[in-house]
C-alpha positions as CSV (number, residue, x, y, z in Angstrom):
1,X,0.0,0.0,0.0
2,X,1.6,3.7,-0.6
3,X,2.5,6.1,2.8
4,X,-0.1,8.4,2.8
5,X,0.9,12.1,4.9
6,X,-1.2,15.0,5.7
7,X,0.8,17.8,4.3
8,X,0.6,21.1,5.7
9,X,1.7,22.9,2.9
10,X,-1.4,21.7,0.8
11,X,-3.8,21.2,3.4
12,X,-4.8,17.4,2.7
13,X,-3.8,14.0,2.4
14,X,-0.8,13.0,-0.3
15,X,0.4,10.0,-1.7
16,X,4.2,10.2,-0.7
17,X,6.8,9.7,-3.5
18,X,10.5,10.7,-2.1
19,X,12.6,12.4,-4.5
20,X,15.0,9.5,-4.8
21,X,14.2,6.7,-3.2
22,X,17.6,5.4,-2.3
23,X,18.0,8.3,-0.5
24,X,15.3,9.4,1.2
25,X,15.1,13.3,3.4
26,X,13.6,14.2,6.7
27,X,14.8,17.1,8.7
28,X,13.0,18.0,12.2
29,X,13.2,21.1,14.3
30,X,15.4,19.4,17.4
31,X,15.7,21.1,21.3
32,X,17.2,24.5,22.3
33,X,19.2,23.5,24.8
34,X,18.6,25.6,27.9
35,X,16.5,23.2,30.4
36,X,14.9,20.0,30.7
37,X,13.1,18.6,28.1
38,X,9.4,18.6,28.7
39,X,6.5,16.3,27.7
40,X,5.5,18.8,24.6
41,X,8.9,18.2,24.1
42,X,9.0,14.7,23.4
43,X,5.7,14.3,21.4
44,X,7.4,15.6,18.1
45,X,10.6,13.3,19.0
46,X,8.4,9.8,19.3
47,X,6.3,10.6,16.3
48,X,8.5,11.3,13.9
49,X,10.7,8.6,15.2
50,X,7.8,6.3,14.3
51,X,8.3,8.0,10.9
52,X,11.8,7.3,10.6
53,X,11.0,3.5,11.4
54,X,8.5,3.4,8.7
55,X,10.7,5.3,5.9
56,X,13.6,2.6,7.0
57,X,11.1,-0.3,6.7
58,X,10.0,0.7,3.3
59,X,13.6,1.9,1.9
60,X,15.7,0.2,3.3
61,X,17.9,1.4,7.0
62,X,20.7,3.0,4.1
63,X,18.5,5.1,2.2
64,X,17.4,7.0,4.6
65,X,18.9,9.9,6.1
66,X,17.3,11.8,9.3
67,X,18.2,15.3,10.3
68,X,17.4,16.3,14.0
69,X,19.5,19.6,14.8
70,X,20.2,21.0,18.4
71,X,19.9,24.6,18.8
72,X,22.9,25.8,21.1
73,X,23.2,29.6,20.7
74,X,19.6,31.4,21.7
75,X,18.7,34.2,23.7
76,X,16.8,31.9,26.2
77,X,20.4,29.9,26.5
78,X,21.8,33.2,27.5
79,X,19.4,34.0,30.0
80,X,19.3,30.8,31.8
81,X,23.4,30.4,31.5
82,X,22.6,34.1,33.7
83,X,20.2,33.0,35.7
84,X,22.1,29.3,36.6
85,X,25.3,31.4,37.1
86,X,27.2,28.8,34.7
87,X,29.0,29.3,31.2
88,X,26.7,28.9,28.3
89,X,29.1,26.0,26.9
90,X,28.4,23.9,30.5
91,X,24.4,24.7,30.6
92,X,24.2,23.3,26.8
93,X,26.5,20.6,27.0
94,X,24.4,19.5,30.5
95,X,21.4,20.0,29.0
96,X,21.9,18.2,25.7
97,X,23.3,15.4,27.3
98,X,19.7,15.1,29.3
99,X,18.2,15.5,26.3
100,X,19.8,12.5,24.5
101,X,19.4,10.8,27.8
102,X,15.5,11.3,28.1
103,X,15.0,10.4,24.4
104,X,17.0,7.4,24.6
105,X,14.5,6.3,27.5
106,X,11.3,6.9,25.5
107,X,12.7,4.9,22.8
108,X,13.9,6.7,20.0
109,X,16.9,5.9,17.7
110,X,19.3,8.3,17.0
111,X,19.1,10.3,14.2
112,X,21.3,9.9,11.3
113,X,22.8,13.0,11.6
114,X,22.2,15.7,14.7
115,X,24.1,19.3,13.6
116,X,25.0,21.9,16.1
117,X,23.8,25.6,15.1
118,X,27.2,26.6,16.6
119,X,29.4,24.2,14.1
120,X,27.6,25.9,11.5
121,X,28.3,29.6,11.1
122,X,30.3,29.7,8.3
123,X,27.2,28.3,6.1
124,X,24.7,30.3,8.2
125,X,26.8,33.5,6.9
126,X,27.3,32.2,3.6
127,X,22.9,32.0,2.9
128,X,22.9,35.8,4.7
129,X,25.4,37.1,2.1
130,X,23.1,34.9,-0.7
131,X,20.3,37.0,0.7
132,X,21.9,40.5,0.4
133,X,23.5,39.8,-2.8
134,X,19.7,39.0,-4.3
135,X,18.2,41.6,-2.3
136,X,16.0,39.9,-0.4
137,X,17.6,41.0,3.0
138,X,19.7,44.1,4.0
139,X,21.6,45.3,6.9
140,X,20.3,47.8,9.6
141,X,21.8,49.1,12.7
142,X,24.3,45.9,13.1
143,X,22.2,43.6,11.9
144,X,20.9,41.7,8.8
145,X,16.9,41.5,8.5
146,X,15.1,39.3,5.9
147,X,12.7,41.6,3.8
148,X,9.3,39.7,3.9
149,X,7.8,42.1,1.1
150,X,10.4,40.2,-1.7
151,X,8.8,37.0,-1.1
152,X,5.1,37.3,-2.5
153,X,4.8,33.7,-0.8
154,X,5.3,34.7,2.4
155,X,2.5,33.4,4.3
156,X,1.3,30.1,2.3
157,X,1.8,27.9,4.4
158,X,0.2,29.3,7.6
159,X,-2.1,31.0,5.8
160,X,-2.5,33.9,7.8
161,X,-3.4,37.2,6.2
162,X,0.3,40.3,6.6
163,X,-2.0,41.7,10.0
164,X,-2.7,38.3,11.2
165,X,1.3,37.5,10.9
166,X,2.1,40.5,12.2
167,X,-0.1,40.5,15.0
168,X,0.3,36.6,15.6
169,X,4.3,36.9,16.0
170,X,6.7,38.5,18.4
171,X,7.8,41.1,16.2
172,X,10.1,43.3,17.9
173,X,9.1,46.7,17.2
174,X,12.6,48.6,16.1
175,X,13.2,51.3,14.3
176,X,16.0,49.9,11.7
177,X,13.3,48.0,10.2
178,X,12.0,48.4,7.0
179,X,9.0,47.1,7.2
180,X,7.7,45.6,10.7
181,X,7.1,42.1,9.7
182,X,11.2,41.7,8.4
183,X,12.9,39.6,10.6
184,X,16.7,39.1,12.0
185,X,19.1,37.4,10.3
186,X,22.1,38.2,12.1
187,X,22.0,40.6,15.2
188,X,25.6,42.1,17.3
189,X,27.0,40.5,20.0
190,X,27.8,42.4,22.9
191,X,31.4,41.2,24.4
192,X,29.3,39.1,27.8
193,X,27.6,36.9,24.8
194,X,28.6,34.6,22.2
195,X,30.0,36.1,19.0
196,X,31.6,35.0,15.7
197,X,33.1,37.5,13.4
198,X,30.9,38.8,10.3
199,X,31.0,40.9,7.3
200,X,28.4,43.4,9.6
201,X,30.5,42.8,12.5
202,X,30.7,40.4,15.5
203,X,27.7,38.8,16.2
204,X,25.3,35.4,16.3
205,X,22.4,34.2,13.7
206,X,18.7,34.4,14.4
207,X,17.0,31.2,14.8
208,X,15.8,30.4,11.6
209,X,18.4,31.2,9.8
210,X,20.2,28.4,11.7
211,X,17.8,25.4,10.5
212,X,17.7,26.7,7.0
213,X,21.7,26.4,6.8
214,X,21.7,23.3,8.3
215,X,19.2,21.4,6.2
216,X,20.8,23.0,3.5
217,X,24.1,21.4,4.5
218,X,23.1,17.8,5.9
219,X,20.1,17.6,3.4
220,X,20.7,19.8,0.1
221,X,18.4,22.4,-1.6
222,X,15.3,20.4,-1.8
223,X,14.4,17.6,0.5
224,X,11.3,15.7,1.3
225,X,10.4,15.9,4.3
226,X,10.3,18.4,7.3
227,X,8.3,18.3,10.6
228,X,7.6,20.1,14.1
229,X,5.5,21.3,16.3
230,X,2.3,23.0,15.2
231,X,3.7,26.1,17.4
232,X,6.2,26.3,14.7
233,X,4.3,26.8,11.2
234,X,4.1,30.4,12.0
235,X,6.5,32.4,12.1
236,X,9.8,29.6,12.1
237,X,8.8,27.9,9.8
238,X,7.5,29.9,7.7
239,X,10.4,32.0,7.8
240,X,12.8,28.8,6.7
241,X,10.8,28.9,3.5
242,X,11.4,32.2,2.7
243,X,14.7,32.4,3.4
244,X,15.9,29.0,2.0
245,X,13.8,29.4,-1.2
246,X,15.1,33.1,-1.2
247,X,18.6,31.8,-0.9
248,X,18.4,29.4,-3.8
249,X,17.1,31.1,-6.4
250,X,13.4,30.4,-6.2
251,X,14.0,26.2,-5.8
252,X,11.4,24.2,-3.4
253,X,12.4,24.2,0.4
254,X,10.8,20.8,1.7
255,X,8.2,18.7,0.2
256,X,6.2,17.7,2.5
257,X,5.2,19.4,5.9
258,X,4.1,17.0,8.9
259,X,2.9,18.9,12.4
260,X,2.1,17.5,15.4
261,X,-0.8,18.7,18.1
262,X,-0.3,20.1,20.6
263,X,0.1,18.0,24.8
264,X,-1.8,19.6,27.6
265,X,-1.7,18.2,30.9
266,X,-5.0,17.3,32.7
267,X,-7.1,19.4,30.6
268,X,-4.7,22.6,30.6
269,X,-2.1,24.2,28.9
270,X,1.5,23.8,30.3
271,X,2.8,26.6,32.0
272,X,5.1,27.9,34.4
273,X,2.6,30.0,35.6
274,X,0.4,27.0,36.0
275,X,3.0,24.9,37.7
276,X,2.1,22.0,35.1
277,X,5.3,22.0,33.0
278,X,6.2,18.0,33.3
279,X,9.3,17.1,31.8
280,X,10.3,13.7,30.4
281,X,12.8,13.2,33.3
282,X,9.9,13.6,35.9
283,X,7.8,10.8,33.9
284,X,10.3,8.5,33.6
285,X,10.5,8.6,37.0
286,X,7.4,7.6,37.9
287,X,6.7,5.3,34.6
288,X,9.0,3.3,32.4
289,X,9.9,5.2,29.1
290,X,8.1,2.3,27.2
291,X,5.1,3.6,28.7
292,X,5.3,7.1,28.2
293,X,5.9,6.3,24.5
294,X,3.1,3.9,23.9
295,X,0.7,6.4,25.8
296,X,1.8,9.5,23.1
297,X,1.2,6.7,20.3
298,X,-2.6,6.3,21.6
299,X,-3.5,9.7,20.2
300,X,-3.6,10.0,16.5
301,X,-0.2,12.8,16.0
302,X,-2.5,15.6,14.4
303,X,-5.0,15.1,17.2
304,X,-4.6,16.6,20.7
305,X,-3.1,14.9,23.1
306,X,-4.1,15.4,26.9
307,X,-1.3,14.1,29.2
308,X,-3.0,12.4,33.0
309,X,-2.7,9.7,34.8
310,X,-5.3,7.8,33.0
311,X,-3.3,7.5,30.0
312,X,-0.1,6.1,31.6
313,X,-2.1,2.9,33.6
314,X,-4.0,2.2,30.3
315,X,-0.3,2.1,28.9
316,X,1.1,0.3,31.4
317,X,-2.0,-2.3,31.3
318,X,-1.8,-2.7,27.3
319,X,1.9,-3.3,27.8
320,X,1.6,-5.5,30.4
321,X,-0.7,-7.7,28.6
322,X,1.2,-8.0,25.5
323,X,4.1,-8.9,27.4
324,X,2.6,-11.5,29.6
325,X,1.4,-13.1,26.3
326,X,4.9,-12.7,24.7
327,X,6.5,-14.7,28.1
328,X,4.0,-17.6,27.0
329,X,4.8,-17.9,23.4
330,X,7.8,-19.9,21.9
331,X,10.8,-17.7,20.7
332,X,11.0,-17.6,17.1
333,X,13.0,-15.6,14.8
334,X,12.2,-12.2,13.1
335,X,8.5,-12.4,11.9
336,X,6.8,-9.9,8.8
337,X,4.6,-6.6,9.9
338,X,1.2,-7.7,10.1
339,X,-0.5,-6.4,6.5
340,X,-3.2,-4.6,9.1
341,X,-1.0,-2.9,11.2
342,X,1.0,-1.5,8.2
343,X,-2.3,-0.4,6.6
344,X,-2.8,1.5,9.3
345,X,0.7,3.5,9.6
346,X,0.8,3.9,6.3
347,X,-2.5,6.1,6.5
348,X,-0.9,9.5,8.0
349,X,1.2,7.5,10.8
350,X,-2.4,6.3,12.0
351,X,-0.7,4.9,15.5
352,X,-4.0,4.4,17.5
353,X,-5.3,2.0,14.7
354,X,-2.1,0.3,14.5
355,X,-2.5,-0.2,18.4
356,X,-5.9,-1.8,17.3
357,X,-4.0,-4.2,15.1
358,X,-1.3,-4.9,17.9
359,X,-4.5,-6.0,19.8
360,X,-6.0,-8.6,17.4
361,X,-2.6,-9.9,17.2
362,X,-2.7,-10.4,20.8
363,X,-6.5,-11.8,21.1
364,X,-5.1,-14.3,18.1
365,X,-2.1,-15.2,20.3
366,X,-3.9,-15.6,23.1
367,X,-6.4,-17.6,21.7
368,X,-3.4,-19.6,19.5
369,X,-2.4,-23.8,20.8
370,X,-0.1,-24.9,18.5
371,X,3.8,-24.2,18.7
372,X,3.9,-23.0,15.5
373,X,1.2,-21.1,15.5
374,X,2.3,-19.5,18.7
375,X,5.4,-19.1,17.4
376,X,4.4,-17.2,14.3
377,X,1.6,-14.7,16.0
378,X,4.8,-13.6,18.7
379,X,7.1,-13.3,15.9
380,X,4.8,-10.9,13.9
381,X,3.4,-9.0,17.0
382,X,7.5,-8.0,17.7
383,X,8.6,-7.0,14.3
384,X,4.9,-5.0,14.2
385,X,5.6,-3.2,17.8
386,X,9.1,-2.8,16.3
387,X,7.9,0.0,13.9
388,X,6.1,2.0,16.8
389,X,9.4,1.2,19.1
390,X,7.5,-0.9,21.6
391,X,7.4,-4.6,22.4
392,X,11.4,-5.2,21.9
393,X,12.1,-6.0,25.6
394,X,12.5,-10.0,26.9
395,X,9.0,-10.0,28.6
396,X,10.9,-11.3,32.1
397,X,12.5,-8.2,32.0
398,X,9.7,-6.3,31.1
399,X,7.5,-7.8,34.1
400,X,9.7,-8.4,36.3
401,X,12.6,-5.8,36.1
402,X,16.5,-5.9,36.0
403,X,16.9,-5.6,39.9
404,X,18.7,-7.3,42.5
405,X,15.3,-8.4,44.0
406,X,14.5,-10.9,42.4
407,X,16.0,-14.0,44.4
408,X,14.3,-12.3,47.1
409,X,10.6,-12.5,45.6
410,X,11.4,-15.7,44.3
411,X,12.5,-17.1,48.0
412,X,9.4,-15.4,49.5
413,X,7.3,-17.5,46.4
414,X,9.0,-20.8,47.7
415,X,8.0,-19.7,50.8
416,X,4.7,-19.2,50.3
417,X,4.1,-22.1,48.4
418,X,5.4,-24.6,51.2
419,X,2.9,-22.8,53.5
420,X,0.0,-23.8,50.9
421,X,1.0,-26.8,51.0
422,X,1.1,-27.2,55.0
423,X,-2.1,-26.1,54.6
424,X,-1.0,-22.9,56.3
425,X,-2.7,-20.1,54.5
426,X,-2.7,-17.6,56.5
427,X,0.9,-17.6,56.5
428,X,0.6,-18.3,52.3
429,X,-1.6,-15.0,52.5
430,X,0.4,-13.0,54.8
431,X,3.2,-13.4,52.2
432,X,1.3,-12.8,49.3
433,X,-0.1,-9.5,51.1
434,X,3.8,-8.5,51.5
435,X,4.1,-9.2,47.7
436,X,1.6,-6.8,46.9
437,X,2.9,-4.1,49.1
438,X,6.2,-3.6,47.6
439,X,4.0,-4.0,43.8
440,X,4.6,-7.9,43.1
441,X,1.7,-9.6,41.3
442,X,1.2,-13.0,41.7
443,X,-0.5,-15.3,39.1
444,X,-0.7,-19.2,40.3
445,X,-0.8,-21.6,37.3
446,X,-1.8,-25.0,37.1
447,X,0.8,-27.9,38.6
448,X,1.8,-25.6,41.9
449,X,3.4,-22.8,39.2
450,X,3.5,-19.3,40.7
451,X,4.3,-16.3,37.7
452,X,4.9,-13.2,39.3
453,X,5.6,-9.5,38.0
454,X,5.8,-6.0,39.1
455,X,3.0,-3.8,39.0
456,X,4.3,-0.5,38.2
């Protein structure tokens, strides 16, 4: 069946056809590194990670090439390097690391290539000078400003009217501009803040000048696919189209345009203000990343997504139920993507009908006798969770957990077990009660068997 995305750009539904398809493009608006990542944070990061599976799946893991880029120079880097008292290369460095940490948790693979915005000023000035040279940005006061008014496109693909845009985005009201809704290219440095040297003088890029260099650089003129946030249609990315179209002599930008919703928390918007801001380290403190993932994947990516406490135990049960099924079925090697469960990603990354198909799977496995049989339904239901990044754990692990308390529970189970068969069950109860206290499930199986797993 072909992909089918929801483009932005178009407003509807398209048939995706890469450009070459031995080398397909995705680039995706990555962190600014200035604080924890937080659960807004890591919706973009699991979707399009689901994305990258696919696009490997259907190329081939070589022809694929995925751009994630880390912003590391930005005025909010500044302000917390200030506020934190630290150096701006130690905050950044900290805070990327957490980031790759926290990602790594919730199950993403790397991407193919991550580029810094700092090792990338010499292309970054290169596109400004492109800019000039073709008139379509000047300098001002120190800095370089993009003139919106040269691109008669400017707007498409937010489709907001020039008042809505200007009215919709922070423009900074300054007198060097020529027209309000232009926007900085390249601004001075004072000496206290990061600078490189420029034909206009020691300074640092704006941030969407950054992306639009670096896709250029890891990804070439044209490339198929870019994604983010809805938050960052209007104005970032539609200021990378500008400029990067601008820049190279009226040639396409990206191809296709995914966005993600938008992640409240218990009904609300996150925010400071609010006290609701939960980042992905806080989650994965109280949840395993596996969990956090699968409960993103139960909203469709367009969609809304409210973040509670609901949606993490129905996460945690679905889990645990494919697991316990997976710790009954033979091991076999790697199976094929069930045809459903493929339909269903392959219409717009449709994740909470492929979670449908990952649950017929499991009725059918469950309902499975023969070792074959068995054998094939497990095999297919991992290489199908593969694509959404779930279901790749051994289920012992999964139910149980890599601790040092296991020969513990498992003594306590002998235990109790010789007190059932003494007949003594109060005491068999008074250690199952225990069990259950510090989260141990027990499940007694026919012949004297007891199964046990953790509940959170």
């Amino acid at each position: 069946m072909p992909l089918y995305l929801y483009n932005t750009a178009t407003r509807r539904k398209e048939r995706f056809e890469p450009i070459d398809p031995n080398d397909v493009r995705m680039y995706v608006c990555g962190p600014t590194v200035y604080d924890f990542a937080h659960i807004g944070n890591a919706r973009p990061e699991i979707v399009f990670d689901v994305l990258f599976r696919l696009l490997r799946h259907r190329y081939g893991e070589g022809h694929v090439r995925y751009a994630r880029n880390i912003t590391d120079i930005d005025d909010k880097i500044n302000a917390a390097a200030t506020a934190n008292r630290e150096s701006i290369r130690d905050l950044t460095t900290r805070t990327a690391r957490a980031f790759h940490e926290d990602v790594a948790a919730l199950g993403c693979l790397p991407p193919t290539v991550e580029p810094r915005a700092t090792e990338h000023i010499p292309q970054i000035i290169r596109m400004i000078e492109a800019l000039i040279a073709s008139q379509h940005a000047y300098r001002a006061d120190g800095h370089v400003l993009f003139r919106v008014a040269s691109d008669p496109d400017y707007g498409k693909l937010s489709g907001r009217s020039r008042d809505e845009m200007i009215a919709g985005a922070r423009v900074e009201v300054a007198p060097y501009k020529a027209d309000p809704a232009d926007f900085v290219l390249w601004k001075p440095s004072p000496p206290d803040l990061p600078g490189w040297d420029s034909p206009w003088g020691r300074g640092r890029p704006g941030w969407h000048i950054e992306c639009s260099a670096m896709s250029e650089t890891h990804l070439g003129w044209t490339f198929d696919i870019h994604g983010g946030g809805l938050d960052l249609i209007f104005p970032h990315h539609e200021n990378e189209i500008a400029q990067s179209v601008s820049a190279h002599n009226g040639r396409p930008f990206a191809r296709y345009w995914l966005h993600n919703g938008f992640v409240t928390v218990d009904g609300e918007k996150m925010a400071k203000s609010v006290g609701n801001v939960r980042t992905i380290r806080e989650v994965l403190a109280e949840v395993p990343g596996e969990v956090a993932r699968y409960a993103v994947l139960m909203s469709h990516y367009r969609d809304p997504l409210d973040w509670n406490d609901e949606r993490l135990i129905q996460a945690k049960h679905a889990l645990d139920r494919y697991y316990l099924a997976l710790r009954h079925a033979p091991d076999g090697t790697s199976g094929d993507v069930s045809p459903e469960f493929l339909t269903a990603l392959e219409d717009d990354l449709n994740t909470p009908q492929a979670q449908a198909a990952l649950h017929e799977m499991l009725n059918d496995l469950n309902k499975a006798t023969g070792t074959a049989e068995k054998t094939r339904l497990a095999s297919e239901l991992r290489a199908s969770g593969a694509l959404l990044g779930v279901l790749q754990q051994a289920p012992e692990v999964w139910l149980k957990g890599a601790t040092g308390e296991t020969a513990d529970i498992d003594a306590l189970i002998d235990a109790r077990l010789r007190a059932r068969q003494a007949k003594n069950f109060a005491e068999a109860d008074r250690i199952r009660a225990e069990l259950a206290v510090r989260g141990i499930l027990l499940e007694d199986k026919p012949g004297g068997k007891t199964e046990w797993r953790r509940a959170v």
